[in-house]
N, C-alpha and C positions, 0 to 999 in steps of 0.2 A: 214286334219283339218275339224274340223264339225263346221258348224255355227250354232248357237242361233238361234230358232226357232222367239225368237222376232226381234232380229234381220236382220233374213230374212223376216222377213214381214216389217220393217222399210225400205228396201233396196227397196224391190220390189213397196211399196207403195208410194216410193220417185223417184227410177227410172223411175216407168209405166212400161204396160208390154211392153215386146218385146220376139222379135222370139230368142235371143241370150244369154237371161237371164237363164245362165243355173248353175249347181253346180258352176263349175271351176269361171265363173265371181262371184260370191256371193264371194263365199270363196277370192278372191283376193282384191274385194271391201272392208269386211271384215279386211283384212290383211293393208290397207291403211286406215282405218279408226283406228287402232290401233296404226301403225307407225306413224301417222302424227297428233292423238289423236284429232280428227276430228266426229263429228257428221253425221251424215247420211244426213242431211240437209245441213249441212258444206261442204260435199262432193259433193255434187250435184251442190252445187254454185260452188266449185271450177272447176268442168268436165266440167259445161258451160261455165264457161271464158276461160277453154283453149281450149273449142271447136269455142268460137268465136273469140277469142284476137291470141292464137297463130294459131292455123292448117287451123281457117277460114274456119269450113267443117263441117257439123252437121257428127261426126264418129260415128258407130257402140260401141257395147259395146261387143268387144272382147279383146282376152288376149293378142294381140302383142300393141292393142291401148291404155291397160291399164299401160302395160308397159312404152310406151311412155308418161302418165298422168304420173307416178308417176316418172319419170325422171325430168320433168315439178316441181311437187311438192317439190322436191328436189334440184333443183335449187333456185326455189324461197326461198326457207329456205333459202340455203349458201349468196343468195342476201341480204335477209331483216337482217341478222346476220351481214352482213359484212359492211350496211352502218348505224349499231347501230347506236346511238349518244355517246359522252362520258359522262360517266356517274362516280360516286362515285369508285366504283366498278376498275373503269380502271384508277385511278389517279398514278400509278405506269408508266403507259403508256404516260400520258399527261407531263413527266420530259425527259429533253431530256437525252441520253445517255453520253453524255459528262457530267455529273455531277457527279463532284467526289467524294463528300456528302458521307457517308457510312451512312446508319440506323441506328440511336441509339436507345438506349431503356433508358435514362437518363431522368425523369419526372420533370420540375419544377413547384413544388405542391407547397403549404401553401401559397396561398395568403391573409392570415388572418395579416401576418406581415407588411399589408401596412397601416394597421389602427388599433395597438394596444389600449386597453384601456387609457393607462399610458406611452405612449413613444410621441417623438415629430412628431409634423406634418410632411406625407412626409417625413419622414429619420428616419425609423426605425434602429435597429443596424442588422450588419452581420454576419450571423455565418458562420461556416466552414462549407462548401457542401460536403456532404459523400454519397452515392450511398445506400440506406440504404431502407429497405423494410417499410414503415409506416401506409399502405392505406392495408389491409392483404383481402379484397377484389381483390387486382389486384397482377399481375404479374410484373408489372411494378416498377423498384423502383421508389421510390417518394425522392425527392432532396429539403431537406432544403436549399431555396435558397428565400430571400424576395425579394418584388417587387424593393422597392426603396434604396436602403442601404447606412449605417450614409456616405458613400463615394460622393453621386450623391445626388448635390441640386437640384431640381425639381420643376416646377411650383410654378414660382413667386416669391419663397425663393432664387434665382440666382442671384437676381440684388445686382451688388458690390456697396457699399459703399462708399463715398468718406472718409470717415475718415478710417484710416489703423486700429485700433484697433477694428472697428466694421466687419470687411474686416478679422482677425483673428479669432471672435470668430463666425464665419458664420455657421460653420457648428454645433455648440454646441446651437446656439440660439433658443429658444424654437417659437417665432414668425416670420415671414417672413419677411426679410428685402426689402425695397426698397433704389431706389434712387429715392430722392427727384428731381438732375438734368434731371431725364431722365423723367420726365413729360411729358416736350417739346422738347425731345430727335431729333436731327439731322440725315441726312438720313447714314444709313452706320454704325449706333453704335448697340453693343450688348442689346437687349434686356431682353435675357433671357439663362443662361448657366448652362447645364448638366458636371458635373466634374469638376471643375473650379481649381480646382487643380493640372490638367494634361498641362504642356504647350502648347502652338499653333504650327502646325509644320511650319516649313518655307517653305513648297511648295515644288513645281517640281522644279525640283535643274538642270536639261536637256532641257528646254524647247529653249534653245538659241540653241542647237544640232542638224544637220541635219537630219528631221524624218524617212527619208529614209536610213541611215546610224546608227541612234541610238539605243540602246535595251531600248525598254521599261523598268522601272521599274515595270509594275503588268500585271498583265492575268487575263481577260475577258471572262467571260463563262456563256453561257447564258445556265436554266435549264428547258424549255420550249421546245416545237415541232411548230414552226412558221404555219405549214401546218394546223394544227387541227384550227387553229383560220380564217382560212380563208372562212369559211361556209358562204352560201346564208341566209341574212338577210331575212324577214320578210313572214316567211314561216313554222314558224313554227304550228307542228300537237299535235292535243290534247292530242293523244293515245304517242305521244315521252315526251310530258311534264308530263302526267299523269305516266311514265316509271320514267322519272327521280328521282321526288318528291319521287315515293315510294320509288325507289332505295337508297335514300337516309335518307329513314327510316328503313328502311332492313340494310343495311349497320350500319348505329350507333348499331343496336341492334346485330347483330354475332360480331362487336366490343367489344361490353361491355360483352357477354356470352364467348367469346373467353378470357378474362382478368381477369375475377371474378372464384372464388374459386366456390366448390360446395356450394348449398344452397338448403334450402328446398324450399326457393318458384319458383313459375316456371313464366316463361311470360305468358298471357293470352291477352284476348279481356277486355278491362274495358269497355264498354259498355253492355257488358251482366252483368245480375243481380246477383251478389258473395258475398257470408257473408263471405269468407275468405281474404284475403290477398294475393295479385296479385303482378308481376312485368309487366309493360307496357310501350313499347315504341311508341311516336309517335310526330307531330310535334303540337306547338301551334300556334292557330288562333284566330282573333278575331269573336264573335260573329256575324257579319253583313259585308260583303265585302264593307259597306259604312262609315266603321268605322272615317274612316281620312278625311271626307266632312266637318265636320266643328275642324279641327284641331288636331285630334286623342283625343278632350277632352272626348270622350267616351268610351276610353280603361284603364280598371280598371281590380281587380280582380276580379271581378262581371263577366267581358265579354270576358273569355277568354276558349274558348274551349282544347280541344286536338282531334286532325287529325287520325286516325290508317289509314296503309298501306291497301294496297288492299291483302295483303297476311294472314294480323294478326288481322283486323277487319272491311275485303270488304270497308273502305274507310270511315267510319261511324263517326260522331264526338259526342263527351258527352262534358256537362259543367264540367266544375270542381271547386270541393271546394275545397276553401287552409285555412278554419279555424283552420286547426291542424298545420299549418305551422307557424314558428315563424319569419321566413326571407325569399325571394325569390327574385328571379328577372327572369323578362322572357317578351319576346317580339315575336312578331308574324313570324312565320317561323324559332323559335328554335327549335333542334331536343332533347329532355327530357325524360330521363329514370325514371318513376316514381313507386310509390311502395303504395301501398292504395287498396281501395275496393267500390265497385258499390253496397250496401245490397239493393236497393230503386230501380235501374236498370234508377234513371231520374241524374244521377249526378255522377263522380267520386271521391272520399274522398282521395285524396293527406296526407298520412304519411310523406313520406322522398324522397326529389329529390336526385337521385343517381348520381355522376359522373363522366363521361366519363373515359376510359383511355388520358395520358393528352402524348401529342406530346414532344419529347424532341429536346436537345442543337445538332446542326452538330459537329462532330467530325473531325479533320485532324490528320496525322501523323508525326513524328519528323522529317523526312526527305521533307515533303512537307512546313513544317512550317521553318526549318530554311531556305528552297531555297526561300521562299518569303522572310524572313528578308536580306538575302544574294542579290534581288533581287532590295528591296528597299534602298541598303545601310545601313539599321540600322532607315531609316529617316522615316518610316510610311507612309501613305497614308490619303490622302485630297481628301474629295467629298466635292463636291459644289450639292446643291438642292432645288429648285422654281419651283411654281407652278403658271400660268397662272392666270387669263388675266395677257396678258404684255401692255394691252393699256387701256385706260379708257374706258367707257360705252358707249360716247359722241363719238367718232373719232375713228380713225384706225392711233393714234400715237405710234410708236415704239421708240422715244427718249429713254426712262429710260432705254428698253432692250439693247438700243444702247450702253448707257454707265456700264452697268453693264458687257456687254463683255468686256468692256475694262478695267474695273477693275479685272476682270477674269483675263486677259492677262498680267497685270504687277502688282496687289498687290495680288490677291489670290493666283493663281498659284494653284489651283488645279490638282491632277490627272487625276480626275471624273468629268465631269458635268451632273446632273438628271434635263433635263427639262422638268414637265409635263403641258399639255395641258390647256386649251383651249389657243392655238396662235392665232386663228382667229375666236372671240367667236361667234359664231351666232343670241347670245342674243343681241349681241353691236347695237345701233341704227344706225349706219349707214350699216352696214350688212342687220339688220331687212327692213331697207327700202329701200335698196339697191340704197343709196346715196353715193357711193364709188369714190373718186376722190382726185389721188395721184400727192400730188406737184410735182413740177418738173420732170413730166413725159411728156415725147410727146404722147408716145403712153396707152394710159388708158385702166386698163385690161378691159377683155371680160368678164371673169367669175372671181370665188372666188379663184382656182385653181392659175391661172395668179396672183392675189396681194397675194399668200403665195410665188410664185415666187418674186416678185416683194420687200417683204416687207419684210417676214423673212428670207429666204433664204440666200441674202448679210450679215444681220448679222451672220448667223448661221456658215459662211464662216471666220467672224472673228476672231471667237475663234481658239486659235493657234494652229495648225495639231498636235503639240504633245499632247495634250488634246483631251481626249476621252469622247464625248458627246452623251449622250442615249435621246432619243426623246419618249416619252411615249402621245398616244393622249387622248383625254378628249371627252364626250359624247357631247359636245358644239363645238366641232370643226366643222368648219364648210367646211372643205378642207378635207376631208376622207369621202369614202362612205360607210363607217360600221359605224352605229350607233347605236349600239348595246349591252349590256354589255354580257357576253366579246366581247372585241372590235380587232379589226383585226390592224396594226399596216399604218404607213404612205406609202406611196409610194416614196420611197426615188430617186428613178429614174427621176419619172413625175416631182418634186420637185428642182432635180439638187444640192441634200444635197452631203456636200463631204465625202472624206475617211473617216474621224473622227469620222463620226456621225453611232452611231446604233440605228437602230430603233425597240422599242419593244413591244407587244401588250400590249391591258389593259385587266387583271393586267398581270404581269411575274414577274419573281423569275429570279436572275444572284448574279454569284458571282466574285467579284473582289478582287483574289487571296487567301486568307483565308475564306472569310468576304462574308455570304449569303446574298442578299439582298431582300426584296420583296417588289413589288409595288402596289399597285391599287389604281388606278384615279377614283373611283367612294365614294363619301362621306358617309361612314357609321356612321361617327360621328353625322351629322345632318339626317339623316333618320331612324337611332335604337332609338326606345324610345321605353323604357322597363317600367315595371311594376316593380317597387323595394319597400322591406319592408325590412329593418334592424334589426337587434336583437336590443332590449329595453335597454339588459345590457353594451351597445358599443361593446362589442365583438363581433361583425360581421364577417362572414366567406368571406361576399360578399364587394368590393370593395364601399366605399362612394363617392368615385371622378367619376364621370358621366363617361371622360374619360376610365379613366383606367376600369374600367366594360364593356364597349364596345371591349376596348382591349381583356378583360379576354374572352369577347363572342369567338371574332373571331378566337382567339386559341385554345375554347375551340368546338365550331364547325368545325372548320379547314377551314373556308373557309374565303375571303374575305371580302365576301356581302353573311350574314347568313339571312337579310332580306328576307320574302317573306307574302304576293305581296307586291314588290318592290314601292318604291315611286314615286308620280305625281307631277309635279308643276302644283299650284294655284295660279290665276291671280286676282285679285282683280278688279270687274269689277263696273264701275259708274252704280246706278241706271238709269241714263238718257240711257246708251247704253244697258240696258239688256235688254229691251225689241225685240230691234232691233233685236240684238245677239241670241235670241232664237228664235227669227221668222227667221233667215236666216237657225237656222241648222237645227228647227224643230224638230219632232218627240219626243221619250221621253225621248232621254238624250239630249236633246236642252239644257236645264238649265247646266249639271255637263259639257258639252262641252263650254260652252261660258267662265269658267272660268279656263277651263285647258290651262298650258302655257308649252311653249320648255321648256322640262328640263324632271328629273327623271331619274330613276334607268333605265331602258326602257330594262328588264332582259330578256336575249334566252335562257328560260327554259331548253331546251331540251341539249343545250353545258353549262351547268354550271358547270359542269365537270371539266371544265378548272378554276374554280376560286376556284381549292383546292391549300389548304396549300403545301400539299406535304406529304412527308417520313417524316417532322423534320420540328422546328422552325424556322424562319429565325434568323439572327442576329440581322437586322437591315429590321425592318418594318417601309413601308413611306407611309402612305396616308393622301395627303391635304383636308381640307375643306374646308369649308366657315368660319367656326366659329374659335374662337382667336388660335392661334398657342399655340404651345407646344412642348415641349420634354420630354418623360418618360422612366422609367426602369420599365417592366412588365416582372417577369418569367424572367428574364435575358434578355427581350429583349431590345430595344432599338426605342421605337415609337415615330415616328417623325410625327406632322403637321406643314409644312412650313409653311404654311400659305397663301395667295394668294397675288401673287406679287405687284399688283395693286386692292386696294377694292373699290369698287364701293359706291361712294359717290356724292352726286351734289355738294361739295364743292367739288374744284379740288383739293387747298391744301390739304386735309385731304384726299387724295388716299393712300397713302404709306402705303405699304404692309411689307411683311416681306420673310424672305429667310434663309436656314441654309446650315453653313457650319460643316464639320465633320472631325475632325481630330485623326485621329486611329494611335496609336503607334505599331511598328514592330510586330509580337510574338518573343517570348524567352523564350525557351528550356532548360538553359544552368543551371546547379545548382548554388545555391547561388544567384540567380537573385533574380528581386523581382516576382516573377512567375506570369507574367501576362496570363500565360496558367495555364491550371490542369490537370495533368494526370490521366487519368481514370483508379481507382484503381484495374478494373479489367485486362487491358492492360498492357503493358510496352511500348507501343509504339503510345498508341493514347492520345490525348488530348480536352480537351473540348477548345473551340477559349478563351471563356469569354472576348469577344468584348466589353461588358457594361462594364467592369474596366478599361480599355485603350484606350476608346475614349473619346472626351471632342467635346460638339456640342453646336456649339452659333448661335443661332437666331439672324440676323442682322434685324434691321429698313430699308427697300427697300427705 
């Protein structure tokens, strides 16, 4: 092998001279700095670390010692590979193996049906779903299928009627009904119902049955890897966060190129200066990292950049103009495939937001669909779902949760109970000031640990063994030491939770028996605030309901929490103590520090990996907020905000929160039925769930 005369002077003027510096070493040195695509400079730093870190011996530069360097080098590779982070890339890996899910390629596209010009609010009609090519851009078929269909009342249009005749023409009426008694609604009545037309089922029909002797009616299968979530908080590195982000602009874009037919335009850098017309992928930001200081009122079209990878444009960000655009929506840390031109090199000219290939419905088989109906009796399945606080703001009182189980236990009768977090909120004043003192207790706990024994625990005991209760924690818990999103799940041992109970991280995916479910305890409803512009003529492509557009984001980003940087809580602080407050932290974020409070997104860059969607849709998407409950039909899905059990108010009477239950009818296979499945036309054997036709979900008054 002959070395590069520059080269050889690189080597030698990097190494120094020595007596050993001869052909054979050149040429080897040479041959390592190709293998391992390394700098001569590069090379040098790494020879001294393994002369000092591993051998501990200033070595010679001979050929048996180089060999041992570049065994060294090679190691270190197989290492930094192997304790990657997860990233986009490996979300096939982040589902557990037990998921029976097969991959579909079934798209539900057209969400232009949830706000036509001329049809009623909220309940557009349904057409028949056919597998059918529409979008000739992608490979994917795209599936007439509308968000909310004339079947499923929806937001606010649910509340029945006390007169029967207006109770009849519910679903034809062009305006939303209320009920006038439910103003001052009693605790435990329906507030709001999805399908209202489907009856209630009558519960666990086994629950009097000895649980150790009884079969189950449904299976439990979680779609998650427990381990991957179990990572070391507050450590994370720049160069693994810097990996991820872009991984996950790389990633959407072999997406979209991998889907789309030929075209004559190609991807480029839209930052460099182009009189042609570009395709470019990259994420948006807002102009100033201080944008949300005083309330996000500074986030317009005006201020919002786009981000390129470090592969596709070194990391560089350009403004963007959206004057040729007639509708948009987009909020900071969405990933946007755009199509436009830079002729000016200060600005990028947005044509047409391209998008994504879109995730489709889980599929089962005929023989797995009637062993659950065969499994259920015919009788369907009941989940119960709430979301924390279970105590007011003031105290560390668990009454309400008390009797809530026991209404669990003799009039719900659920299958399923979903409870998520925060059970022991951290924000609660007696937490905060760690004023904690439990009646009738001799011995008063020591720590927070001790009163989730003390407090939830007993309850969590009452719910009846034949009921299968998931424990999902919330970033306010104040009893877990992953505080994190994604969050690592409870310690079910330290705790003394029984058999019943699984515990599972925030967020995770499980399915119970047909029916996928996905969860995540972190509020995206209240921290996406997007930039929207609607077409002039109503016909808008993009959802009008705040809701349902948040929805449309996170399926159509696949993840969870598609925000980034994630949200901070803002405390409101007296002029009297802000002086104080900034003289105690000092220096120059004394000011934005005195008014940051517990709370936020508080995202591990580097494992966000794990807050993908998956292969496929869920059925039944559940994430609480803050803000008013709901139930929707999105894309076939099925999104739930419970709402929070107890809302914090200084009136005590005005706490009552809200809770849903969910009552899923059998599948049925059988001809002549009323098909509450679809067989997919290219199959004979598979079927899509369509869960959204055969469930009915009512939002109780806590």
């Amino acid at each position: 092998m002959t070395v590069d005369l520059g080269v050889r002077k690189e080597l030698k003027g990097v190494f120094g001279p020595t007596e050993d510096f001869n052909d054979d070493v050149i040429e080897k040195l040479s041959t390592l700095m190709q293998i391992f695509n390394l700098s001569s400079e590069d090379l040098f730093v790494h020879w001294e670390s393994f002369n000092v870190t591993k051998v501990q011996n200033d070595l010679d530069l001979t050929l048996p010692n180089l060999d041992l360097f570049q065994e060294h080098l090679q190691s270190t590779l197989v290492n930094a590979s192997s304790k990657a982070t997860p990233s986009i890339r490996k979300v096939k890996d982040l589902q557990s193996s037990t998921m029976r899910r097969k991959p579909i390629i079934r798209s539900s596209a057209d969400i232009n049906s949830s706000s036509p010009a001329n049809a009623i609010p909220s309940t557009p009609s349904l057409k028949k779903r056919k597998v059918v090519e529409e979008t000739p851009a992608f490979k994917t078929p795209q599936l007439k299928m509308e968000s909310s269909p004339i079947n499923y009342a929806t937001a606010n249009n649910t509340f029945q009627s006390p007169i029967p005749e207006v109770n009849n023409n519910l679903q034809s009426s062009p305006t939303p009904l209320f009920n006038k008694s439910l103003k001052n609604e009693e605790s435990n009545t329906v507030i709001e119902t999805l399908n209202p037309d489907i009856e209630e089922l009558p519960g666990y029909m086994q629950l009097d049955e000895d649980p150790s002797t009884a079969i189950k009616p449904y299976r439990l299968a979680s779609n998650f890897d427990a381990s991957k979530f179990k990572y070391r908080t507050m450590s994370m590195k720049l160069l693994e966060s810097a990996d991820v982000l872009d991984d996950q602009i790389d990633s959407m874009t072999q997406l979209f190129q991998e889907n789309q037919e030929s075209t004559d335009l190609q991807f480029g850098n839209p930052c460099l200066c182009s009189q042609f017309d570009i395709l470019c992928c990259g994420r948006i930001v807002p102009d100033s990292p201080l944008y949300d200081k005083s309330g996000n009122q500074a986030l317009n079209a005006t201020t919002l950049y786009l981000e390129t990878s470090r592969l596709t444009g070194i990391g560089q960000r350009i403004p963007l103009n959206m004057n040729q655009l007639e509708e948009y929506t987009f909020f900071p840390g969405q990933i946007v495939c755009l199509k436009g031109r830079n002729p000016t090199g200060q600005s990028f000219i947005v044509q047409e937001v391209l998008p994504f290939p879109e995730l489709g419905a889980p599929l089962s088989n005929r023989q797995e669909l009637d062993e659950y109906k065969e499994m259920t009796n015919d009788s369907g399945l009941k989940l119960f779902v709430a979301s924390g606080p279970y105590s007011n703001q003031h105290s560390l009182n668990y009454d309400r949760l008390n009797a809530l189980v026991d209404r669990i236990n003799t009039e719900i009768k659920p299958h399923l109970v979903i409870l998520f977090g925060p059970f022991i909120d951290i924000t609660n004043v007696s937490v905060s000031k760690g004023d904690i003192e439990l009646p009738d207790e001799k011995h008063q706990p020591k720590d927070l640990d001790e009163v989730f024994r003390k407090c939830i625990t007993p309850i969590i005991r009452k719910v009846n063994p034949r009921i299968q209760v998931v424990m999902i924690p919330s970033l306010k818990d104040s009893s877990i030491k992953h505080c994190s999103y994604p969050q690592d799940s409870f310690d079910k041992k330290k705790f003394g939770l029984p058999k019943n109970v699984k515990i599972f991280p925030n967020p995770s995916s499980f399915s119970i028996n047909e029916v996928l479910v996905g969860c995540s305890n972190l509020d995206i409803f209240k921290d996406l605030k997007d930039v929207f512009k609607g077409a002039t003529d109503g016909n808008s492509k993009f959802l009008n309901n705040r809701f349902e557009r948040i929805a449309n984001h996170v399926f159509e980003q696949r993840r969870y929490y598609p925000v980034f940087p994630g949200s901070m809580k803002k405390n409101m602080v007296s002029k009297d103590n802000d002086d104080s407050a900034t003289s105690l932290h000092e220096g120059l974020m004394g000011e934005e520090l005195t008014d940051t409070g517990i709370g936020g997104s508080s995202l591990e860059v580097p494992y966000m990996g794990l807050t993908e969607l998956g292969d496929s849709l869920p059925d039944i998407l559940v994430i609480p907020s803050e803000l008013k409950f709901f139930v929707k039909v999105i894309k076939g899905v099925i999104v739930i905000n419970p709402g929070s059990f107890i809302r914090g108010n200084r009136d005590q009477t005005k706490e009552d929160g809200s809770y849903a239950i969910l009552n899923i009818r059998s599948p049925d296979t059988s001809e002549g039925s009323d098909n509450n499945v679809e067989k997919v036309d290219a199959s004979e054997d598979l079927y899509y769930h369509n869960v959204h036709q055969r469930t009915r979900v009512d939002i109780y008054k806590a």
